[in-house]
N, CA, C and O atoms as a GROMACS GRO file, in nm:
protein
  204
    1UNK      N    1  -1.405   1.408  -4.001
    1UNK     CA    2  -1.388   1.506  -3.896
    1UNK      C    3  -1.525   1.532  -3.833
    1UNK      O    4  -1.629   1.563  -3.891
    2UNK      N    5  -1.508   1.515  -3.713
    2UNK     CA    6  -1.666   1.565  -3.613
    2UNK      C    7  -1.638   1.663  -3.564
    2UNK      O    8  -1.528   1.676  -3.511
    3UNK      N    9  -1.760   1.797  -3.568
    3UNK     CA   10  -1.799   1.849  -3.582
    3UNK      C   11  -1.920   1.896  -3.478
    3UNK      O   12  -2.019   1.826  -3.503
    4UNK      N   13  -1.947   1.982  -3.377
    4UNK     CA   14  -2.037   2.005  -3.266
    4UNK      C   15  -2.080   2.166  -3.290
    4UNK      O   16  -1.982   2.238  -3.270
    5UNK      N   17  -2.189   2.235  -3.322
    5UNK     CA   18  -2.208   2.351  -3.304
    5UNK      C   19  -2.352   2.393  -3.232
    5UNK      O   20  -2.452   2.322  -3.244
    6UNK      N   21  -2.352   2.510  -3.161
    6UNK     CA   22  -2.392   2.536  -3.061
    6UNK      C   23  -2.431   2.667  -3.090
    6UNK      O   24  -2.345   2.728  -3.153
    7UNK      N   25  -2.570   2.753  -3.053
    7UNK     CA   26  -2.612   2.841  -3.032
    7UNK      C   27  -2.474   2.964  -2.907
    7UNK      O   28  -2.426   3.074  -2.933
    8UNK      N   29  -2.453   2.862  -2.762
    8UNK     CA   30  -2.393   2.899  -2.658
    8UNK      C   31  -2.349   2.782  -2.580
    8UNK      O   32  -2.383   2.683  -2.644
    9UNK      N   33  -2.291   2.749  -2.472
    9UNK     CA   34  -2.262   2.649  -2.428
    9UNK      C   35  -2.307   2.612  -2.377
    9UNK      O   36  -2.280   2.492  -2.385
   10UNK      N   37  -2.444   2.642  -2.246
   10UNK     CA   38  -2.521   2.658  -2.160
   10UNK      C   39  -2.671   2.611  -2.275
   10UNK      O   40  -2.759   2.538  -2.230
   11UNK      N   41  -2.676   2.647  -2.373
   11UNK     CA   42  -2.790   2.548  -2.427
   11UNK      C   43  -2.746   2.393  -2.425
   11UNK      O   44  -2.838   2.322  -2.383
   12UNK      N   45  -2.629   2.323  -2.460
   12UNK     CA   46  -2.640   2.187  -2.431
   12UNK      C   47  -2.667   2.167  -2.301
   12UNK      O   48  -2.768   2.103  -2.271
   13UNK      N   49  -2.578   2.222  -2.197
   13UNK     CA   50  -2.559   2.155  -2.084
   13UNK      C   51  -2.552   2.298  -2.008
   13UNK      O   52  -2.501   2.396  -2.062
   14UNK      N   53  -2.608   2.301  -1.872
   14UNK     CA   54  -2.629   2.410  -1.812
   14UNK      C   55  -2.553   2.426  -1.655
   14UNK      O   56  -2.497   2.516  -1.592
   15UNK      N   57  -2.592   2.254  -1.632
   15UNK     CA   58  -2.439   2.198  -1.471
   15UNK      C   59  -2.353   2.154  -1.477
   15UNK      O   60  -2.329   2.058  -1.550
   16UNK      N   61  -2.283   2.202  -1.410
   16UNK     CA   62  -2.139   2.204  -1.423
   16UNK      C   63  -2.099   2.007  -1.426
   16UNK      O   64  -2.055   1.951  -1.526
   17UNK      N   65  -2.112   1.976  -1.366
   17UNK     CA   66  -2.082   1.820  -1.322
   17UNK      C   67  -2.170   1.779  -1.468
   17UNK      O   68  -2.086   1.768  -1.557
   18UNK      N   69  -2.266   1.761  -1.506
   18UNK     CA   70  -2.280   1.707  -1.573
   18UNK      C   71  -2.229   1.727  -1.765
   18UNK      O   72  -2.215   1.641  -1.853
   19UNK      N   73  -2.212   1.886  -1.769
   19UNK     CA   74  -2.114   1.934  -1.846
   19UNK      C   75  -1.982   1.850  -1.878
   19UNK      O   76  -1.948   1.782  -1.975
   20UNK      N   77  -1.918   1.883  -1.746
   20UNK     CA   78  -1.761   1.805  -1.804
   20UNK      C   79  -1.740   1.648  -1.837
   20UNK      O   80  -1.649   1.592  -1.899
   21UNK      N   81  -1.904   1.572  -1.747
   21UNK     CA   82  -1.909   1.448  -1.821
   21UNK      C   83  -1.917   1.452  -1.916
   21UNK      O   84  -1.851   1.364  -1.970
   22UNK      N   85  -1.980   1.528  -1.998
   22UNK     CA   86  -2.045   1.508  -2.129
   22UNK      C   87  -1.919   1.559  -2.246
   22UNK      O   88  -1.910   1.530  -2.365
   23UNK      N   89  -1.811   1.663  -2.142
   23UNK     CA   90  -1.719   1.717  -2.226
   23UNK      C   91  -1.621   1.623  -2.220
   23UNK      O   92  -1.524   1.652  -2.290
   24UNK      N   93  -1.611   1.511  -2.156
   24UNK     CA   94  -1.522   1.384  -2.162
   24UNK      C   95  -1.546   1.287  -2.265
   24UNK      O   96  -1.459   1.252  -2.344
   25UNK      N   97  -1.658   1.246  -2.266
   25UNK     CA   98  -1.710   1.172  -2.393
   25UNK      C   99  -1.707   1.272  -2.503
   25UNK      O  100  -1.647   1.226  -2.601
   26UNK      N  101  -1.748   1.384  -2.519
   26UNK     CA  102  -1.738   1.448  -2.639
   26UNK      C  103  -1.550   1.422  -2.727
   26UNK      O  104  -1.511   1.398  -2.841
   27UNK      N  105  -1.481   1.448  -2.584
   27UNK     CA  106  -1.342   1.429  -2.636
   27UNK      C  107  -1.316   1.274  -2.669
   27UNK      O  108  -1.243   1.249  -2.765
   28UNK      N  109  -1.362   1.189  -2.610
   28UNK     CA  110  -1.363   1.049  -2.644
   28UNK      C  111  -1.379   0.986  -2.807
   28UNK      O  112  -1.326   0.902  -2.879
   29UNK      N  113  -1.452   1.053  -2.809
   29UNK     CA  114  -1.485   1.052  -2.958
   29UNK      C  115  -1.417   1.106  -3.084
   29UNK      O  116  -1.380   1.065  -3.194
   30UNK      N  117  -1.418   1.215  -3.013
   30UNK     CA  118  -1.228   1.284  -3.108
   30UNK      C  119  -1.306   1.410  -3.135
   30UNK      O  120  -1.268   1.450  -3.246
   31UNK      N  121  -1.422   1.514  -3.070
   31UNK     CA  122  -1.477   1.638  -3.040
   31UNK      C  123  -1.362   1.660  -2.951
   31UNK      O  124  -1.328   1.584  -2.860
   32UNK      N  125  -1.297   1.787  -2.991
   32UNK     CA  126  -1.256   1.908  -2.900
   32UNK      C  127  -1.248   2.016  -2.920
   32UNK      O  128  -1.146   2.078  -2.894
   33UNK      N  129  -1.366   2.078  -2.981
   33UNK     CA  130  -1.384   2.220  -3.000
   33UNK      C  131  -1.546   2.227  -3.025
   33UNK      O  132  -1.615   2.176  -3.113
   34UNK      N  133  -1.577   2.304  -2.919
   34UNK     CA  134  -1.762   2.336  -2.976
   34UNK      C  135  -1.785   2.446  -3.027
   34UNK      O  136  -1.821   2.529  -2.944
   35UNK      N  137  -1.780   2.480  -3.126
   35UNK     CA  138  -1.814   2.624  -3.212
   35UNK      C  139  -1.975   2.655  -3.121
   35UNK      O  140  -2.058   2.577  -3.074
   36UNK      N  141  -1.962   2.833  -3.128
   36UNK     CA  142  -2.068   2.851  -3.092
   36UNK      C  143  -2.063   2.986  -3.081
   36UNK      O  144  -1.975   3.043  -3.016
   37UNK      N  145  -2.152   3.044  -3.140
   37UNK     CA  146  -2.294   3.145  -3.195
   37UNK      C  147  -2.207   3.279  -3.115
   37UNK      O  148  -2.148   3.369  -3.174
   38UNK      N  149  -2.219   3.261  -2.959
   38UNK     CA  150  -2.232   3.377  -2.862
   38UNK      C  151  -2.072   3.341  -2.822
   38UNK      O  152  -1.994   3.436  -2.826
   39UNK      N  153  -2.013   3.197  -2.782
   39UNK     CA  154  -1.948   3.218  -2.688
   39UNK      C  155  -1.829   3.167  -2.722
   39UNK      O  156  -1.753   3.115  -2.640
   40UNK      N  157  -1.791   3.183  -2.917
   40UNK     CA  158  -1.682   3.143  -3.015
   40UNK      C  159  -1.666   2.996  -2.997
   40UNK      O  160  -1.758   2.915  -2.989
   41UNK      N  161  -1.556   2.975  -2.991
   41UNK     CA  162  -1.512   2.843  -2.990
   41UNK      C  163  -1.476   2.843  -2.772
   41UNK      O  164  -1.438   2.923  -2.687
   42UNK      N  165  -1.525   2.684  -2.782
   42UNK     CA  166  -1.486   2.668  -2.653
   42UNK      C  167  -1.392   2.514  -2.664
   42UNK      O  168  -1.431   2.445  -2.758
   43UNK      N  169  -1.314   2.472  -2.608
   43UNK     CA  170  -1.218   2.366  -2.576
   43UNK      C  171  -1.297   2.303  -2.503
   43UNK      O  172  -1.315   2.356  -2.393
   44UNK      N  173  -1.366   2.184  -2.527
   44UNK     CA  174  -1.421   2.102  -2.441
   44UNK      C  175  -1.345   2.068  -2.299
   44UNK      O  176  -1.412   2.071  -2.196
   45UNK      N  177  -1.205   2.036  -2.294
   45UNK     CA  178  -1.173   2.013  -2.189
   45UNK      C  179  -1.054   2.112  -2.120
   45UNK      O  180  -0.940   2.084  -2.083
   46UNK      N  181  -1.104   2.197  -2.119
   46UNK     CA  182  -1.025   2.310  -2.055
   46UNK      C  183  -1.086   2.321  -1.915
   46UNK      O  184  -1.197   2.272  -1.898
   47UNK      N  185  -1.043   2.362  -1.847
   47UNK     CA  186  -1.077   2.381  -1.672
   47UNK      C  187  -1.177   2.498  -1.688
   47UNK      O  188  -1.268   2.501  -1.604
   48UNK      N  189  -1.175   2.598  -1.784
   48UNK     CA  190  -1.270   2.722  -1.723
   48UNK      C  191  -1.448   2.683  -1.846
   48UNK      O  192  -1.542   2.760  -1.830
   49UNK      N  193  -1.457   2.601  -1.922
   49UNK     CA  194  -1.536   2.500  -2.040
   49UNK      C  195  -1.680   2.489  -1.993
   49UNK      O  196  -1.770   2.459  -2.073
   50UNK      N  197  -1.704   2.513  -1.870
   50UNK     CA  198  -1.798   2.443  -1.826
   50UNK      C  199  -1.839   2.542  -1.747
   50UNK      O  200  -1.934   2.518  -1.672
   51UNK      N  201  -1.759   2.719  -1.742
   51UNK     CA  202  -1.773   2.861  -1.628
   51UNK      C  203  -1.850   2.912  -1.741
   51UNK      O  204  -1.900   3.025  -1.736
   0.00000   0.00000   0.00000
């Protein structure tokens, strides 16, 4: 099982466009959930993921 954790979401990736690339490959891989610190769990590929 993989596994991604995060301070906030905006420390990996901060633009939007380049965010949801990165949240496409994350899901590619079989990531779809980024635990994180401030901003709980986020769904990599949800429409609001990357607000």
């Amino acid at each position: 099982m993989l596994h991604l954790w995060a301070v906030e979401q905006a420390r990996i990736e901060r633009r939007e466009v380049p965010w949801f690339q990165m949240a496409a490959l994350l899901d590619s891989v079989g990531i779809e959930l980024l635990h994180t610190h401030r901003d709980g769990v986020v769904r990599v590929q949800d429409e609001v993921a990357g607000i």
